[in-house]
C-alpha positions in Angstrom: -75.7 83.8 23.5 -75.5 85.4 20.0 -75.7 88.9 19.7 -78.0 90.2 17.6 -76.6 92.5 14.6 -78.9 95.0 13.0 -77.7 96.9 10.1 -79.6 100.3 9.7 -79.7 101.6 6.1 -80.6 104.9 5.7 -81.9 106.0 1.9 -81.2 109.6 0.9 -83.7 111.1 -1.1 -82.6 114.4 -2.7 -85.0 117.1 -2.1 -86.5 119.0 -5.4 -84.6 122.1 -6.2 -86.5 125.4 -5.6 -88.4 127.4 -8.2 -86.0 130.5 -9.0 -87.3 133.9 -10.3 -85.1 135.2 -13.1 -85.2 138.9 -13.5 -85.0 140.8 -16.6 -84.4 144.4 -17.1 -84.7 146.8 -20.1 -81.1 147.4 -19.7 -79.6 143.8 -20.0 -78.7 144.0 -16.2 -80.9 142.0 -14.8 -80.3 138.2 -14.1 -80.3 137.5 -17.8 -79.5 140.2 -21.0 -83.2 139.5 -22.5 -86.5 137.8 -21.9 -85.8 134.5 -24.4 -82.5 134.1 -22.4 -83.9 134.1 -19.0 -86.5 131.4 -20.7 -83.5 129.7 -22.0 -81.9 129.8 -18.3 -85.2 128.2 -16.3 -86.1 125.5 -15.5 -89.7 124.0 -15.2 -91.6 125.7 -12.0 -89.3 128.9 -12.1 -91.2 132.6 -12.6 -89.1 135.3 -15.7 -90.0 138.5 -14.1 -89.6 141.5 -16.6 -88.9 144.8 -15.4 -90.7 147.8 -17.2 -89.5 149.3 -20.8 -89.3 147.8 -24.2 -87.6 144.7 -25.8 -87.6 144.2 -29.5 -87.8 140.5 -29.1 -89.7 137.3 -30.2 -89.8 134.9 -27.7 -90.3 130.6 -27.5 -91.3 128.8 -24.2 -89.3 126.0 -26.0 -91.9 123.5 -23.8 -90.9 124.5 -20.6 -93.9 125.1 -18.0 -92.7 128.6 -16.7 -94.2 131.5 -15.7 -93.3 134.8 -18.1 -94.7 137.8 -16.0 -93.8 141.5 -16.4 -93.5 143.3 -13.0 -95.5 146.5 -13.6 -97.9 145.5 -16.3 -98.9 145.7 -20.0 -98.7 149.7 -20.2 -95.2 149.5 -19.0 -93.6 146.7 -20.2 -93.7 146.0 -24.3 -92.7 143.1 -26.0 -92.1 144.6 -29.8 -91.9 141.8 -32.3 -90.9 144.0 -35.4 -87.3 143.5 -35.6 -88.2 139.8 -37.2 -90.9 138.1 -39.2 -92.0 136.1 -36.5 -95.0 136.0 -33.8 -94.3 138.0 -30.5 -94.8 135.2 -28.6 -94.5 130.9 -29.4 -96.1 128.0 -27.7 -95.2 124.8 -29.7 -93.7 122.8 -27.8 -96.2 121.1 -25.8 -96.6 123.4 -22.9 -99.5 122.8 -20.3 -101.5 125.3 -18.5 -98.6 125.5 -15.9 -97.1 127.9 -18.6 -98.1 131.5 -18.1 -97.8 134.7 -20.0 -99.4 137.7 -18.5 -98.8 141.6 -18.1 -97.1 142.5 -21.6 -98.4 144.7 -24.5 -97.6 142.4 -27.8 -97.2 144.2 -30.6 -95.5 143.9 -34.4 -96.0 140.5 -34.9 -95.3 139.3 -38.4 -97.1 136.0 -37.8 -94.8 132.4 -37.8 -94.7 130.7 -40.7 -97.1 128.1 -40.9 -96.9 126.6 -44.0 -94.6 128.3 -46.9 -96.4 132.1 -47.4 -99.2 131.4 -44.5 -97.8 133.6 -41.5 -100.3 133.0 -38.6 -101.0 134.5 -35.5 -99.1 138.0 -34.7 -98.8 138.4 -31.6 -99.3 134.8 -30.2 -99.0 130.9 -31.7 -100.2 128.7 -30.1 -99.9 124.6 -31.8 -100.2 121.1 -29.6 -100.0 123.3 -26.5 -102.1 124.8 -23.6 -101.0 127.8 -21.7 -102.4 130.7 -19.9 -102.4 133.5 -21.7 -104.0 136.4 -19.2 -103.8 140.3 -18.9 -102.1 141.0 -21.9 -102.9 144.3 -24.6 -102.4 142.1 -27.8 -102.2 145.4 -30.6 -101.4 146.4 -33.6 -99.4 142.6 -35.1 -100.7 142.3 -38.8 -100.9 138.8 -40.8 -101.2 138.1 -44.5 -102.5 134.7 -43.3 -105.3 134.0 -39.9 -105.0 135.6 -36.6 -103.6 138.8 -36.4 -103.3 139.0 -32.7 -103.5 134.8 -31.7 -103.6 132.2 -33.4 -104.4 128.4 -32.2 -103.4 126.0 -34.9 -105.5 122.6 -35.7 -104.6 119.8 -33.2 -102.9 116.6 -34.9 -106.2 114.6 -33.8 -109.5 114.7 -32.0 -108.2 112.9 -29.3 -105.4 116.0 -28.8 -106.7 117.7 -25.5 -105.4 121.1 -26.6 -107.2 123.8 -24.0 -105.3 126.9 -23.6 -106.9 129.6 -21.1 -107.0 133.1 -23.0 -108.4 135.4 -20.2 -108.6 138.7 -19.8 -106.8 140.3 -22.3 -107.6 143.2 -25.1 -107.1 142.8 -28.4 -106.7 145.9 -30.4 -106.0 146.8 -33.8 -105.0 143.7 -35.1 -105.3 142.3 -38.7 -105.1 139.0 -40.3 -107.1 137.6 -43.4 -109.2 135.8 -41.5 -109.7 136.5 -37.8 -109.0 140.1 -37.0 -108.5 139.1 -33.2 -108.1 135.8 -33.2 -108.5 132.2 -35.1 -109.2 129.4 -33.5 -108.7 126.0 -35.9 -109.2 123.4 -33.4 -109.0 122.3 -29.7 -111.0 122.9 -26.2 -109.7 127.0 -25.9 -111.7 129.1 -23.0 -111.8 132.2 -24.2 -112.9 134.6 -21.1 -113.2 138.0 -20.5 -111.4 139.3 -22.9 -112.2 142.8 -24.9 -112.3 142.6 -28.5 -112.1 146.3 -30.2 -111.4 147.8 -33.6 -109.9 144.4 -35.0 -110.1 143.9 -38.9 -109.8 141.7 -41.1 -109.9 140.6 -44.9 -112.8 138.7 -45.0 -114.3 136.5 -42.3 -114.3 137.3 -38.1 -113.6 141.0 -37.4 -113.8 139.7 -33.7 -113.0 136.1 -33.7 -112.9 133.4 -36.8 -113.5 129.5 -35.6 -112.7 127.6 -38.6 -113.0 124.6 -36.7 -112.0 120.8 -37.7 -112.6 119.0 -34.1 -113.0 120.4 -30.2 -115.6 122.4 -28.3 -114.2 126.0 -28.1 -116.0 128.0 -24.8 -116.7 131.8 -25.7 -117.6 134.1 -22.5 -118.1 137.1 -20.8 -116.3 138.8 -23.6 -116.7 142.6 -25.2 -116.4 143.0 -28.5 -116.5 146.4 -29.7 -116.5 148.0 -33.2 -114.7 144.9 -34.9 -115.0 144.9 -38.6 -115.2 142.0 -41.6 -115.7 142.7 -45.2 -117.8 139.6 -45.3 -119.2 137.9 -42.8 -118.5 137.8 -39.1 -118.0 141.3 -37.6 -117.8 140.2 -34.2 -117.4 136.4 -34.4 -117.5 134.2 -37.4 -118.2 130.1 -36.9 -117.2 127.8 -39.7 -117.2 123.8 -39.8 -115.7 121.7 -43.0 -114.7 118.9 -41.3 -117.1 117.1 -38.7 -120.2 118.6 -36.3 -118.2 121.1 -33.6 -119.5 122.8 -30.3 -118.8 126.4 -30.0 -120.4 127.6 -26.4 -120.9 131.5 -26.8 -122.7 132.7 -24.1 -122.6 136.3 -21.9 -120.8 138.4 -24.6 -121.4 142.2 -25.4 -121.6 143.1 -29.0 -121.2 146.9 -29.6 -121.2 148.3 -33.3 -119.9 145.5 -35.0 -119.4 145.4 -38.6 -120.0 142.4 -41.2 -120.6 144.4 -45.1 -121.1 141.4 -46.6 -119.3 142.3 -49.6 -117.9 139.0 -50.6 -114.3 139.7 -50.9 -112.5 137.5 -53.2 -110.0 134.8 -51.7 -106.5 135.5 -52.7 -104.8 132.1 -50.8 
């Protein structure tokens, strides 16, 4: 009689690692001295939770799908991005929408360089990516090029699904050339809920300016209030050169916006 041998193999799967929460305080403490170090610590999935105070500091998601959240909100916790020329905040990397910023005041944003003399988008820049940006006070960042407080950057091509989530934020007292608030150049943004106050620019989209090449931009249940533009656009300026373009406005509240109309002259 032959005995019968069975051979069991077991396969070992190793079990993801955990999401970790780094934590950052003002005083260099925390888990990490600053914010762009705990983001250069994590790892995809993991939360940077910022204690309340101030750091002079421009930060880069670098492409990692993290969550950047302060722990007591934008009144308390201040990202100041005057101690460089740069944007407060970068996305250019590719990140998703599983990339989150929320809960800081940005503010002192030179803009990142965009092309040699064209700094863009003071307090956020935003290229080939699509994160959450939500519950944010955007104020007070200043451009010599478009989008003093955000900027989303033309997509390589129309078939570049670019759709970052900019929800429920304020934008306050921003400045750029073109779009006071915010330029949008391209992509499928939905911009929600957001307040829209005393922005200003040089000439076009106190508010908002779409100069848009491709994509189908979604514009609702925004305020904007008291925005200004020496020529056209107070609130929200649309502009197509390239090819036909969707822009979905719909449920907004326009108080005492400003468009003079005075044709001020381009100066690049």
């Amino acid at each position: 009689m032959k005995a019968l041998l069975v051979t069991a193999v077991l396969v070992l799967f190793a079990a993801p690692a955990a999401s970790r929460t780094w934590h950052i305080l003002e005083n260099g403490t925390g888990d990490a001295p600053t914010i762009q170090a705990g983001i250069d610590s994590s790892a995809v999935g993991d939360t940077v939770l910022v204690g309340s105070g101030t750091y002079v500091e421009n930060i880069n998601f670098l492409g990692k799908d993290i969550v950047v959240k302060s722990k007591m909100g934008p009144q308390a916790t201040i990202l100041d991005g005057s101690g460089n020329e740069e944007t407060v905040a970068l996305f250019i990397n590719g990140e998703s929408r599983a990339a989150v910023l929320e809960g800081f005041t940005l503010t002192g944003g030179g803009g990142h360089d965009f092309a040699a003399g064209f700094r863009r988008g003071g307090g956020v820049y935003c290229a080939e990516s699509s994160p959450i940006i939500r519950g944010n006070y955007i104020v007070q960042n200043n451009v010599a090029s478009a989008g003093g407080g955000l900027y989303l950057a033309l997509p390589n091509s129309p078939t570049d699904f670019v759709s970052p989530l900019i929800e429920d934020n304020v934008f306050e007292d921003n400045y750029g050339r073109n779009g006071g608030g915010m330029e949008i150049d391209g992509g499928q943004p939905v911009i929600r809920g957001n307040v829209f106050r005393n922005n200003q620019c040089a000439h076009d989209g106190g508010g908002i300016s779409f100069w848009m090449g491709y994509g189908s931009p979604q514009v609702e249940q925004n305020q904007f209030w008291e925005n200004v533009a020496p020529d056209h656009g107070g609130g929200i300026y649309a502009g197509n050169t390239y090819q036909a373009t969707n822009i979905v406005i719909r449920f907004n509240l326009f108080v005492r916006n400003e468009s003079r109309g005075e044709g001020a002259p381009y100066n690049g």
